[in-house]
N, C-alpha and C positions, 0 to 999 in steps of 0.2 A: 727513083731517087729524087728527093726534095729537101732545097734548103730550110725549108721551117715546115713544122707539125705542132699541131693543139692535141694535146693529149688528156684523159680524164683524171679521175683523181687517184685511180688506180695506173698511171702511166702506158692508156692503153690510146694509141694513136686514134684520134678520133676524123681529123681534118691533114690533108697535107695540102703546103703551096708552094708555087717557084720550085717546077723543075726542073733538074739540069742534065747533062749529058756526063759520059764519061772524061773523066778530067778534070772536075769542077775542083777548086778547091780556094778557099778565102787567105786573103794575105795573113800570114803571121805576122807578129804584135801588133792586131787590130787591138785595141782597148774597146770597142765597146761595139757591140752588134745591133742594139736596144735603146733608144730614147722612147718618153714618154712625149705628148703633145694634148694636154685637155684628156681628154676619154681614149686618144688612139695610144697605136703604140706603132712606131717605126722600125724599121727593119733597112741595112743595105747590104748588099752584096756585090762584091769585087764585079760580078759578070754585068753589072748596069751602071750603066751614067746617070744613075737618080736613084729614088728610093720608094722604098714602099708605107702604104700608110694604111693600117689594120685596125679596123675597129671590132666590138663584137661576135661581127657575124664572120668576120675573112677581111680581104683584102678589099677596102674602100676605094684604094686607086692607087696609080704609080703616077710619081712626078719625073718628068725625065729633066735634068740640068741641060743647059747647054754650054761644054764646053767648046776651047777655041783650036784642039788640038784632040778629040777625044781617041779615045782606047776602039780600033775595029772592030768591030762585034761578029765580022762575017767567016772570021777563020777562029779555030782556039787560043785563047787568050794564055799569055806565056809571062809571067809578074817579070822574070830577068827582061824579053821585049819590050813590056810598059815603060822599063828602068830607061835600057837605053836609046829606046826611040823618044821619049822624054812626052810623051804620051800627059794629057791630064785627067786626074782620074778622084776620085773618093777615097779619101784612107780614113776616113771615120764614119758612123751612120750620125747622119744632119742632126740636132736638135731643130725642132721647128717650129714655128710660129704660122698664121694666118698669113700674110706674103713674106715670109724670111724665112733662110735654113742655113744656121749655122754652123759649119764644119772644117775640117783642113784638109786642105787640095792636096793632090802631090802635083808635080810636072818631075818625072828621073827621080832624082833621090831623095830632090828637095819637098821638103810639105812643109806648107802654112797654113793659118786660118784665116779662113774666109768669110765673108758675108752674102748668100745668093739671095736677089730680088726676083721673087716669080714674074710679078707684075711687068719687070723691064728686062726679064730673062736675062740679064748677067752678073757676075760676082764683081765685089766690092772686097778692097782688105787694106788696112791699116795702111797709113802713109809712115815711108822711109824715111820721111824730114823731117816730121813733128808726131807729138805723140797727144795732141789736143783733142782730138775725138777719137782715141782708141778705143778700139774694144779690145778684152781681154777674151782670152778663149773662154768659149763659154762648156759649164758644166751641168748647165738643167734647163727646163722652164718652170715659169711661175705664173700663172694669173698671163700668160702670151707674153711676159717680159721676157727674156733671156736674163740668165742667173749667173755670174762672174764673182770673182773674187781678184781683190791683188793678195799673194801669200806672206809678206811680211813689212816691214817697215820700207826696209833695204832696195826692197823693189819700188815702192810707193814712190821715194828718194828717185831713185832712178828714172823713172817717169814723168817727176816734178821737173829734172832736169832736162827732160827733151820735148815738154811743152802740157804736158797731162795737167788737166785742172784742178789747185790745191784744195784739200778740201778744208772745210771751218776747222777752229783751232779744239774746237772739243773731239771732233772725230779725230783729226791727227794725233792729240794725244792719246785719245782711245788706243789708236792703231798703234803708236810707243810700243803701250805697255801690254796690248794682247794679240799682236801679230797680224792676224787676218780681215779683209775688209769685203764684208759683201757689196757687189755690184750689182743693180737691178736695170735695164736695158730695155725703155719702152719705144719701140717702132715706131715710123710713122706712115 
């Protein structure tokens, strides 16, 4: 049993990786199993504190996060236990960058988005006082930037008001009148 297979074009299993035991199974309402990063392609699964990064050939490597309360890995892993032992854990597969991976954490019930730094091995996420260097969750990459959007005016407003930087007056009218605004987010 393995959580991911390369299959040919006739869907005949050609590679399997990440096996797992009886039991395994992935949280429902993951949204998304799959980021892209350059040529790789990402993968995470419930059973790890990190992800995996798959180029052509298989699996290039695993990055393990660290977190400050992680999920036991030494008995079977029980999603009601992660709940309420308040456990912190991946509820999304990262988008990634060269030292960044963006994604939202759980701790119990709660999930946010995060920001992880490989380089200083820990997560970063939005300040609860101001909203001046927020990031917005992100939904892709570009070029190693990370790819965001605000979804309408309303929201824009709403961020204007807790410190988010305005933008020129030709964008904000843009944003008026056709709702959504792409955000591009380059590292440092």
């Amino acid at each position: 049993n393995y959580a991911v297979w390369r299959t040919d074009s006739m869907w005949k299993i050609k590679n399997s990786y990440i096996p797992y035991d009886k039991g395994y199974y992935e949280m429902s309402g993951k949204n998304i199993y799959f980021t892209v990063s350059g040529k790789d392609i990402i993968f995470h699964s419930f059973l790890k504190d990190g992800y995996y990064t798959f180029d052509t050939k298989g699996i290039r490597e695993y990055t393990s996060l660290v977190f400050q309360h992680p999920i036991p890995h030494d008995r079977p892993i029980e999603y009601e236990n992660v709940i309420r032992k308040n456990y912190h854990y991946l509820s999304e597969t990262p988008f990634v960058t060269k030292d960044y991976a963006a994604t939202e954490i759980g701790q119990g019930d709660i999930i946010e988005f995060q920001l992880y730094n490989d380089r200083a091995k820990a997560f970063f996420k939005n300040s609860e006082a101001s909203c001046l260097n927020a990031m917005m969750n992100v939904c892709g990459i570009w070029r190693n930037r990370f790819v965001s959007f605000i979804p309408d005016y309303e929201t824009y407003k709403d961020l204007l008001s807790c410190g988010f930087k305005k933008a020129d007056n030709t964008t904000e009218e843009r944003h008026k009148k056709n709702g959504q605004c792409l955000i591009l987010y380059s590292m440092r």
